[in-house]
PyMOL commands that place a pseudoatom at each C-alpha (Angstrom):
pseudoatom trace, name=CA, resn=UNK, resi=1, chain=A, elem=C, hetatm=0, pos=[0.000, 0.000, 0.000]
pseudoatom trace, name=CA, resn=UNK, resi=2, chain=A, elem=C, hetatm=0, pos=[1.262, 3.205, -0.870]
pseudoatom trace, name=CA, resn=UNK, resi=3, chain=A, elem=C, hetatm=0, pos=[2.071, 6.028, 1.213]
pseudoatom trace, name=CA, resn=UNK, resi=4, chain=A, elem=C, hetatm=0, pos=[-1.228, 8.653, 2.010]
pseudoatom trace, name=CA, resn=UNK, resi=5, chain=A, elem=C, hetatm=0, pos=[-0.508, 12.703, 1.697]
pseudoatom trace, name=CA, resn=UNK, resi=6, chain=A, elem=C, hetatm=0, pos=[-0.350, 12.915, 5.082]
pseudoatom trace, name=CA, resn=UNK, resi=7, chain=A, elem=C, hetatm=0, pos=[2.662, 11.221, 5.073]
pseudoatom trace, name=CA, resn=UNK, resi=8, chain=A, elem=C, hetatm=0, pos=[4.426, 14.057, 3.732]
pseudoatom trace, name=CA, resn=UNK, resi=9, chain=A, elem=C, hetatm=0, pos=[3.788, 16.417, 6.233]
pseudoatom trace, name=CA, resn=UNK, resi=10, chain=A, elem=C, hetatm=0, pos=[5.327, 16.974, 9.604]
pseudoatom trace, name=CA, resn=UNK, resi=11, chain=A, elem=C, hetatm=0, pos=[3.647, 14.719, 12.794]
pseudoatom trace, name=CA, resn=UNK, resi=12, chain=A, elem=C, hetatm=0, pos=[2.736, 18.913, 14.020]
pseudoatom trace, name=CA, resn=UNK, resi=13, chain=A, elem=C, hetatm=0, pos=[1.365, 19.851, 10.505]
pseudoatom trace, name=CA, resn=UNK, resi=14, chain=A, elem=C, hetatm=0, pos=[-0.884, 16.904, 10.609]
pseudoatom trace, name=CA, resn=UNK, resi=15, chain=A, elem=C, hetatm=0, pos=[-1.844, 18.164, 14.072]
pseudoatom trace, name=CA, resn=UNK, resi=16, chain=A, elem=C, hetatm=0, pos=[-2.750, 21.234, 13.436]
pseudoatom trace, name=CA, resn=UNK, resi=17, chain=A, elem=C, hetatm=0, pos=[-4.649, 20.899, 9.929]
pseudoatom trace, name=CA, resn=UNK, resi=18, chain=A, elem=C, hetatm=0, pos=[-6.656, 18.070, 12.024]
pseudoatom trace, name=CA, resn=UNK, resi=19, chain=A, elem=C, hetatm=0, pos=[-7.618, 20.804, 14.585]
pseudoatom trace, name=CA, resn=UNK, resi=20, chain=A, elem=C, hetatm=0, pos=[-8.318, 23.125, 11.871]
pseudoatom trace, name=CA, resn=UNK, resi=21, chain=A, elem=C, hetatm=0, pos=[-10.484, 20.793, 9.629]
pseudoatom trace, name=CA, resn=UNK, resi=22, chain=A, elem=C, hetatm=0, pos=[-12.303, 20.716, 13.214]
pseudoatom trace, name=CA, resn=UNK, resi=23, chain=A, elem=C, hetatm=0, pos=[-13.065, 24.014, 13.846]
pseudoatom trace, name=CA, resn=UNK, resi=24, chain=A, elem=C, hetatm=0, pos=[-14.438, 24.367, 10.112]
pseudoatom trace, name=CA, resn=UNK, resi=25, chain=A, elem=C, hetatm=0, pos=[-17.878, 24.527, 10.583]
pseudoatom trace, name=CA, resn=UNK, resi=26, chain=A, elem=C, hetatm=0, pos=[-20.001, 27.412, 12.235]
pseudoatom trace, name=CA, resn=UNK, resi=27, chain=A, elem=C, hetatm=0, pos=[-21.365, 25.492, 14.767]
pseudoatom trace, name=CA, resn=UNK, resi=28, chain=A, elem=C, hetatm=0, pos=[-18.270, 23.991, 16.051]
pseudoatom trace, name=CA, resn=UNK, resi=29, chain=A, elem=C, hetatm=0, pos=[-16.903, 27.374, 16.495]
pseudoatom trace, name=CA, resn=UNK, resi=30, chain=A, elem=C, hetatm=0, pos=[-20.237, 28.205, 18.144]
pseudoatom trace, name=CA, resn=UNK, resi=31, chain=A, elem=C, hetatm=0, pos=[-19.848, 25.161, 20.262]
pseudoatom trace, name=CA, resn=UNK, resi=32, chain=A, elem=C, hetatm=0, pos=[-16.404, 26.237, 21.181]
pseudoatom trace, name=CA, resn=UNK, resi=33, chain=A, elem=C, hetatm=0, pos=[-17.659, 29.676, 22.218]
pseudoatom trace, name=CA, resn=UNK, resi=34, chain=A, elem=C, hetatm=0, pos=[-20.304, 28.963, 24.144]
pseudoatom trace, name=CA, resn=UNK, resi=35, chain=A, elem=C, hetatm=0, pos=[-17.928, 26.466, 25.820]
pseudoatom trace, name=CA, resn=UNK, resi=36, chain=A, elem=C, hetatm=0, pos=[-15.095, 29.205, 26.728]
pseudoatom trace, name=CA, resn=UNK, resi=37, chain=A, elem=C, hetatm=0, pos=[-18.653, 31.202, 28.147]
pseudoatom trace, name=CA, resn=UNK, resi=38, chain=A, elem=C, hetatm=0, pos=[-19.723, 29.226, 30.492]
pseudoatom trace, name=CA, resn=UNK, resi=39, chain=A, elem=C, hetatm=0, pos=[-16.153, 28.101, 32.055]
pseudoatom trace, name=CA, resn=UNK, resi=40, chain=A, elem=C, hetatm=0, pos=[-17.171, 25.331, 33.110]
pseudoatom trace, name=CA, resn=UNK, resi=41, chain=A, elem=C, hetatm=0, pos=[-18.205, 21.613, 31.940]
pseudoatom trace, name=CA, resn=UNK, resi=42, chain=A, elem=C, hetatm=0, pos=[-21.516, 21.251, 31.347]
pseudoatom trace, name=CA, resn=UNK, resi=43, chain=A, elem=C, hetatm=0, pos=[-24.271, 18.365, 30.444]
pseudoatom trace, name=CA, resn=UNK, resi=44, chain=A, elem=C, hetatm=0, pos=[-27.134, 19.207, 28.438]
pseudoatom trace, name=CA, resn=UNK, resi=45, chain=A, elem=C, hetatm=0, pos=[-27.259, 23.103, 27.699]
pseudoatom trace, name=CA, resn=UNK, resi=46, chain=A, elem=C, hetatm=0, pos=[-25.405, 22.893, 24.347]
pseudoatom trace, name=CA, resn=UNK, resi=47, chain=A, elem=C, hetatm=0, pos=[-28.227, 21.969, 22.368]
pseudoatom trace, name=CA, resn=UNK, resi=48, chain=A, elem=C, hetatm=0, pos=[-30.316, 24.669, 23.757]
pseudoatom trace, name=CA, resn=UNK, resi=49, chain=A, elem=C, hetatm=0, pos=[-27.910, 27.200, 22.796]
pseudoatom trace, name=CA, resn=UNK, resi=50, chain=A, elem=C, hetatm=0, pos=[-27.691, 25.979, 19.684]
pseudoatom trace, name=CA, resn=UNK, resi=51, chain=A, elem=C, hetatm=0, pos=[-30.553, 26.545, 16.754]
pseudoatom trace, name=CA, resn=UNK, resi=52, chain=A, elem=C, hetatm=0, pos=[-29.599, 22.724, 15.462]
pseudoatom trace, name=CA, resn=UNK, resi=53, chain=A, elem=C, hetatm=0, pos=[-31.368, 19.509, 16.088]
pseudoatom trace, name=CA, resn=UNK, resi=54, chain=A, elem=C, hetatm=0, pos=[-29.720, 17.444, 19.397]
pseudoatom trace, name=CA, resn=UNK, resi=55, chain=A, elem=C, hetatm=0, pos=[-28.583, 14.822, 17.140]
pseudoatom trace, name=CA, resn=UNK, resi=56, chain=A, elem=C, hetatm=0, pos=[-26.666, 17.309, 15.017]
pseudoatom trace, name=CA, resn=UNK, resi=57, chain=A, elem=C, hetatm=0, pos=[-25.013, 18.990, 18.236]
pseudoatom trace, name=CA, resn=UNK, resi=58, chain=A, elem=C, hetatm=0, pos=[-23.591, 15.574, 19.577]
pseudoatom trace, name=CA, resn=UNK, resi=59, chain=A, elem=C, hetatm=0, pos=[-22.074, 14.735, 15.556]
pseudoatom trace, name=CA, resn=UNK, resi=60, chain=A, elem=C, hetatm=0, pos=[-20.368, 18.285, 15.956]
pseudoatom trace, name=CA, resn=UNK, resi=61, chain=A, elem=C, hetatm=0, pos=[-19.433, 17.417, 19.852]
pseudoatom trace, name=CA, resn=UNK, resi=62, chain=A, elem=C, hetatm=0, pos=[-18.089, 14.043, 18.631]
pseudoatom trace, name=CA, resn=UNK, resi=63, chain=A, elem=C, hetatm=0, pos=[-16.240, 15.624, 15.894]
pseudoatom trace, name=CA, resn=UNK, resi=64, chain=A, elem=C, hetatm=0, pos=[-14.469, 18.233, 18.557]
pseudoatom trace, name=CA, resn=UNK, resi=65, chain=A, elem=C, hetatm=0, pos=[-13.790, 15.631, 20.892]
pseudoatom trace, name=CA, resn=UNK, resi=66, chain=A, elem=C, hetatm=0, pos=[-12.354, 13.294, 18.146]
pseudoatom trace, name=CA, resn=UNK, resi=67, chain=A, elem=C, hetatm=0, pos=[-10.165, 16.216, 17.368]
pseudoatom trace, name=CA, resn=UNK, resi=68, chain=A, elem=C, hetatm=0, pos=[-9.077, 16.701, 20.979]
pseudoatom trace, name=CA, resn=UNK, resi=69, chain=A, elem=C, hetatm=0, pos=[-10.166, 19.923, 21.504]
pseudoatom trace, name=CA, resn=UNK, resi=70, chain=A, elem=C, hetatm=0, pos=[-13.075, 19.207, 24.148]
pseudoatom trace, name=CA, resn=UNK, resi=71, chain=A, elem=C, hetatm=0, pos=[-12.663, 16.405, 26.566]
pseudoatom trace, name=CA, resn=UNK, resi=72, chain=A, elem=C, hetatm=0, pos=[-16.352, 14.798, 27.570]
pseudoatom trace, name=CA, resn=UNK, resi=73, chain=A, elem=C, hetatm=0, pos=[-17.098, 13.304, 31.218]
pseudoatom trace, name=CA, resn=UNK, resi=74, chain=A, elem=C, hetatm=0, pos=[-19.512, 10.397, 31.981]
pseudoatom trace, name=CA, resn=UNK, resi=75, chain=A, elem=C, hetatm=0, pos=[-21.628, 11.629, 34.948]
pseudoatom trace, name=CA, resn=UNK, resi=76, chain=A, elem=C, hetatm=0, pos=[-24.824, 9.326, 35.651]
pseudoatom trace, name=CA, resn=UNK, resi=77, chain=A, elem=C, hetatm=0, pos=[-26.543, 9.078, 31.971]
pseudoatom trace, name=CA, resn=UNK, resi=78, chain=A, elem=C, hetatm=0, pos=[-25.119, 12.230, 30.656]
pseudoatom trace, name=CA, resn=UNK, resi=79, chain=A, elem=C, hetatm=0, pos=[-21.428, 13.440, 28.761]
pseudoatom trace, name=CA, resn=UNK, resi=80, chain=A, elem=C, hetatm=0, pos=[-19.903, 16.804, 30.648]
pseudoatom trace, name=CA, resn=UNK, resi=81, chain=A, elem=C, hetatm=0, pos=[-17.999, 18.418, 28.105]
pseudoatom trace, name=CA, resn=UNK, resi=82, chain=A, elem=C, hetatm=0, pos=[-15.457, 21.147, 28.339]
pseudoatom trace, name=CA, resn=UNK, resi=83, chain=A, elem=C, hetatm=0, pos=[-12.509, 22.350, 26.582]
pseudoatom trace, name=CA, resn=UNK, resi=84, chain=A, elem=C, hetatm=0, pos=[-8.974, 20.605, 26.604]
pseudoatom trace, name=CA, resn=UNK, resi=85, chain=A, elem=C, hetatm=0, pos=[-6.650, 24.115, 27.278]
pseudoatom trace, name=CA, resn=UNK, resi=86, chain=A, elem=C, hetatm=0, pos=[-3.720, 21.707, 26.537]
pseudoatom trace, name=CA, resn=UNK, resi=87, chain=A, elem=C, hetatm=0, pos=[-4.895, 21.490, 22.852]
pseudoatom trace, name=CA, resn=UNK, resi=88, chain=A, elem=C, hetatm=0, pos=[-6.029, 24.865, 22.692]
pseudoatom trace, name=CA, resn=UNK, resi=89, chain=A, elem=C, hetatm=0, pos=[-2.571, 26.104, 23.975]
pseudoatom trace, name=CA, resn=UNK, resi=90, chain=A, elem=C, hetatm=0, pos=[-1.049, 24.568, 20.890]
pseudoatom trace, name=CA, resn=UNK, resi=91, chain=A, elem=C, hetatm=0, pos=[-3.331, 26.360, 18.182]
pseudoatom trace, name=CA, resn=UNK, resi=92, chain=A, elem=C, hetatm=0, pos=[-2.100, 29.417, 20.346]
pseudoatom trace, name=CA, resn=UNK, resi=93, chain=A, elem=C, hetatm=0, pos=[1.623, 29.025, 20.353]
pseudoatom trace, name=CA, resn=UNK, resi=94, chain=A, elem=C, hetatm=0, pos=[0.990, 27.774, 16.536]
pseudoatom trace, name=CA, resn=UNK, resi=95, chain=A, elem=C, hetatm=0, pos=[-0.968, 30.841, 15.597]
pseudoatom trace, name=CA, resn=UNK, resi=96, chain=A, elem=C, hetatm=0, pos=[0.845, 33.260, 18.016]
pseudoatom trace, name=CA, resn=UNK, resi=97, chain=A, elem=C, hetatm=0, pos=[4.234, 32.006, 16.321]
pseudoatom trace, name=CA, resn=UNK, resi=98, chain=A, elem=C, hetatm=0, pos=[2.639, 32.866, 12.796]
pseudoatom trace, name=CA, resn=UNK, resi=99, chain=A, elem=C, hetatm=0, pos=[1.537, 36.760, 13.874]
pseudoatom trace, name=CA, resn=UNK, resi=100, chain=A, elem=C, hetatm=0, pos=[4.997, 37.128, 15.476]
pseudoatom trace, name=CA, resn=UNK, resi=101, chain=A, elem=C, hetatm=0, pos=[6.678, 36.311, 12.174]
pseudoatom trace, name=CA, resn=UNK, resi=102, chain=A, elem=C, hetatm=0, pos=[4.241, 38.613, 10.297]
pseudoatom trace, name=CA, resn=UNK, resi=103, chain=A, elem=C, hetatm=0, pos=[4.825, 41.326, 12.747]
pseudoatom trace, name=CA, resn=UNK, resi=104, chain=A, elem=C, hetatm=0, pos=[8.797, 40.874, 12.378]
pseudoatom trace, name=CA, resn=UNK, resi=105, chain=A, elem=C, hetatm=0, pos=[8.237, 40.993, 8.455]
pseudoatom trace, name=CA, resn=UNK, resi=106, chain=A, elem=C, hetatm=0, pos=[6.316, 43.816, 7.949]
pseudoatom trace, name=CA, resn=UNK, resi=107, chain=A, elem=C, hetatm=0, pos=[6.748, 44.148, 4.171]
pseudoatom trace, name=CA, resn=UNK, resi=108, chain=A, elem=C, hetatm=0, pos=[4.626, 45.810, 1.403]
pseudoatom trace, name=CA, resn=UNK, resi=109, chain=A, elem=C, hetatm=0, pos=[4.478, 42.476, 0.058]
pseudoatom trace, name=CA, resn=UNK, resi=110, chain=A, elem=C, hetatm=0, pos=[1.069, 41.991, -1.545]
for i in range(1, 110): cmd.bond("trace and resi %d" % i, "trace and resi %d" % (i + 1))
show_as sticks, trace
zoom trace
């Protein structure tokens, strides 16, 4: 079997364009959001803040959890999620490292 594209990319490219492809739908992000909000983990509020069918909000939850960027707690019959700061820290330092490049280039480039 031959090699797949990912292959060609760096273990922390892979990371990040899988944390990426994540946040690329508008109710992820809204997810995320509402998450950061509340500071805190919660049950069964997401899909009331949301104008989507439940259903639909646990695909997106499982999709951000897959990802790594929520973590989800069993408590009694219900998931807890909240957000995993460890993953979130590395989108930071990845997108904080891109701006301080930019800022240090400051060209009329383009």
């Amino acid at each position: 079997m031959g090699a797949t594209k990912t292959d060609h990319f760096t273990d922390k490219q892979n990371e990040i364009a899988t944390l990426a492809k994540a946040l690329g739908h508008p109710a992820r992000i809204a997810i995320m959001e509402y998450l950061l909000k509340v500071d805190t983990c919660i049950c069964g509020d997401i899909v009331n803040e949301l104008p989507l069918a439940q259903p639909t909000v646990s695909q997106h939850l499982k999709e951000l959890k897959n990802a790594g960027l929520i973590k989800g707690d069993i408590e009694g019959n219900k998931i807890c999620y909240c957000i995993d700061e460890k993953v979130l820290n590395k989108l930071q330092a990845y997108f904080g490292n891109i701006a301080t490049k930019l800022e240090k280039k400051k060209t009329d480039c383009c």
